[in-house]
N, C-alpha and C positions, 0 to 999 in steps of 0.2 A: 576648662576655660582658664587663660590666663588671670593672674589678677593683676587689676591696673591700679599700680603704686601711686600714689599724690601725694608733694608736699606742700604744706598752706604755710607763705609768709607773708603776714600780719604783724604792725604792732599792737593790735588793739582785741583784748582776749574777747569781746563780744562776735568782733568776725569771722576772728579763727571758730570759734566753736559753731558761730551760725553756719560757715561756710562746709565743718567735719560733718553736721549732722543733715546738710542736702547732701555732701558723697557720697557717708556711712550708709543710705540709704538707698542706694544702689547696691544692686548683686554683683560680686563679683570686685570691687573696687575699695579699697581702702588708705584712709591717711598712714602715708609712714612716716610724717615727723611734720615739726613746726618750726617755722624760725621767728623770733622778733626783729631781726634788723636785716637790712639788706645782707650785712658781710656774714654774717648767720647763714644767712638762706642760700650764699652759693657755697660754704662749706659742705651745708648739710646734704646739698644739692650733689658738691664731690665723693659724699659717703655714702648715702643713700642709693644714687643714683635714681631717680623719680622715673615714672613715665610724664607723668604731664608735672607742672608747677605753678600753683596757682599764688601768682605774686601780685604784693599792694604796691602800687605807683610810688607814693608817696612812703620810704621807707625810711628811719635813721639810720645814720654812717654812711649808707650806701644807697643812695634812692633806687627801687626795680628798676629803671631802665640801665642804670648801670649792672645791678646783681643780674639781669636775661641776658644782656652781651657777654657778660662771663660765664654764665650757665651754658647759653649756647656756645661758646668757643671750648669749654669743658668737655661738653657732653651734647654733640649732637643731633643724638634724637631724643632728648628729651622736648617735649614742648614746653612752653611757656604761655602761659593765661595771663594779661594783665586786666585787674582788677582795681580798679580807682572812681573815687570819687567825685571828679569833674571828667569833663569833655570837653578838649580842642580840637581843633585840625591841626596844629604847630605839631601836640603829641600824637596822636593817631601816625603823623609822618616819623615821627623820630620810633616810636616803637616797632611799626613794621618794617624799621630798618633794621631795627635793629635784629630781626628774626623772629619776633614774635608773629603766631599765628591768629593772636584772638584778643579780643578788646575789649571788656564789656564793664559797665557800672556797677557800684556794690548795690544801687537801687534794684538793679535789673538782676540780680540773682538768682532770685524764686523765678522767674521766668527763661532764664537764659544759661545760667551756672553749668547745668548736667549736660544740656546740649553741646553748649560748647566745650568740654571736656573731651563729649562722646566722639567730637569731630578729629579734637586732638588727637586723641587714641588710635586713629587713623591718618593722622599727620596731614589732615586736612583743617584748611584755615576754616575761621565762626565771624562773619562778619554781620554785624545787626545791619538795619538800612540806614544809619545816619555814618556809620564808618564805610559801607559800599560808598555812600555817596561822596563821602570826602578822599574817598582812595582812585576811585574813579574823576573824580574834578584834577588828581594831581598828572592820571596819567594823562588829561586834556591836554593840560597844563603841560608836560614833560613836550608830548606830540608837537603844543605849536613853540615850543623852543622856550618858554619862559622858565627862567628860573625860579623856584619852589622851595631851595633849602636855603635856612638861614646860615653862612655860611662862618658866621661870628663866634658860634661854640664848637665850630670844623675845628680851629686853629688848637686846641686842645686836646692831647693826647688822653686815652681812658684813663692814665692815674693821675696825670693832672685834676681831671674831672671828680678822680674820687678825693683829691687834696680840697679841690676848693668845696666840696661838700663837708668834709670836717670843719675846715678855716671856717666856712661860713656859718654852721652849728656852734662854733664855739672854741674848739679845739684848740688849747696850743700847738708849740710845734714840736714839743717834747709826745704830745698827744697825739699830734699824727705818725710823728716818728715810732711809738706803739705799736698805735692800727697798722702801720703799714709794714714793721720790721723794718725799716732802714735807720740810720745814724741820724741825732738830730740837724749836724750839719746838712745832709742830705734833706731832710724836710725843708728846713730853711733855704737851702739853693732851690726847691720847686717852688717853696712859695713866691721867692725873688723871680725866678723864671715867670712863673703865671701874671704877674703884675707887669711885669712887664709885657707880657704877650697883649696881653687886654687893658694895656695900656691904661692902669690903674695908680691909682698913690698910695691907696688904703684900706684896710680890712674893710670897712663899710662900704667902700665902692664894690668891691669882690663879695660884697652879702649882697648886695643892690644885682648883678651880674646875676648871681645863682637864684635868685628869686623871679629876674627876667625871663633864666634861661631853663625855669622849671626845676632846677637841681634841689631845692629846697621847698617848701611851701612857706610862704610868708605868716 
């Protein structure tokens, strides 16, 4: 029997270990690594190679929704599990765009964690009934022509997305220019760029954006 690889990224070593000792606990299946931050988790996700990845929404440097769209443009069949702590519909839509199969809360673990995994492992989506409902309301929605996506944080390319995730942590631009390997001139023309896209003046208006726009948690 194959063994099914998982990586768990968390910042918060209570859910990494709650979440290693429901997999470890299955035959057949074990953690092959951990990440703390998002840009962590799609390295580890490049070396490892996972079968499934069980990722925290809310992540530093790099929130999950941004580390899944890289995981999955990386590595295709790997899946991705998102793991968080609230529920919208705004994310429910942006996540299963982003590729991800499976959605579920860290309340909902002990009840839902292995299943949805096992679903993965078969590259079949794990929808509870409160995400069917709201996946199904969009394809209504889609059907009688209404528009459904915000299309405010469209205008944003994915490293812009990972800039104003730093800028709005804190980051200078000597600091993004780090995170990202490019020159700090370059940081600073994306940060110039983004401000202007979103028609901003200010680092606070671009923390104000990314907290609207889920990039960060308030």
């Amino acid at each position: 029997m194959k063994t099914v690889r998982i990586l768990i990224a968390d910042d918060h070593d209570v859910v990494r270990e709650g979440a290693r000792a429901l997999i470890e606990r299955e035959p057949g299946w074990e953690v092959c690594g951990v990440a703390e931050t998002g840009r962590d988790a799609v390295k580890r996700a490049e070396m490892l190679a996972p079968d499934v990845v069980v990722m925290d929404m809310s992540m530093p440097e790099l929130n999950g929704l941004e580390a899944a769209r890289q995981i999955k443009r990386l590595l295709s069949e790997t899946e991705v599990l998102m793991f968080t702590a609230t529920e919208t519909d705004a994310i429910i839509h942006e996540v299963f765009e982003a590729g991800v199969k499976s959605y579920i809360l860290k309340s909902e673990a002990g009840t839902y964690l292995v299943e949805a995994i096992r679903s993965l492992c078969q590259h079949k989506p794990f929808f509870t009934s409160k995400v069917s409902d709201v996946l199904f309301a969009r394809f209504l929605n889609r059907s009688g022509g209404k528009a459904v996506v915000d299309q405010t944080n469209e205008r944003l390319t994915a490293r812009e997305r990972e800039i104003v995730q730093l800028l709005a942590e804190g980051k200078s631009n000597k600091e993004v220019a780090g995170a990202l390997g490019v020159s700090i001139r370059t940081a600073e023309t994306h940060r110039a760029t983004i401000l202007r896209k979103l028609r901003l003046e200010s680092l606070a208006g671009l923390v104000r954006y990314a907290v609207r726009n889920r990039i960060i948690e308030a």
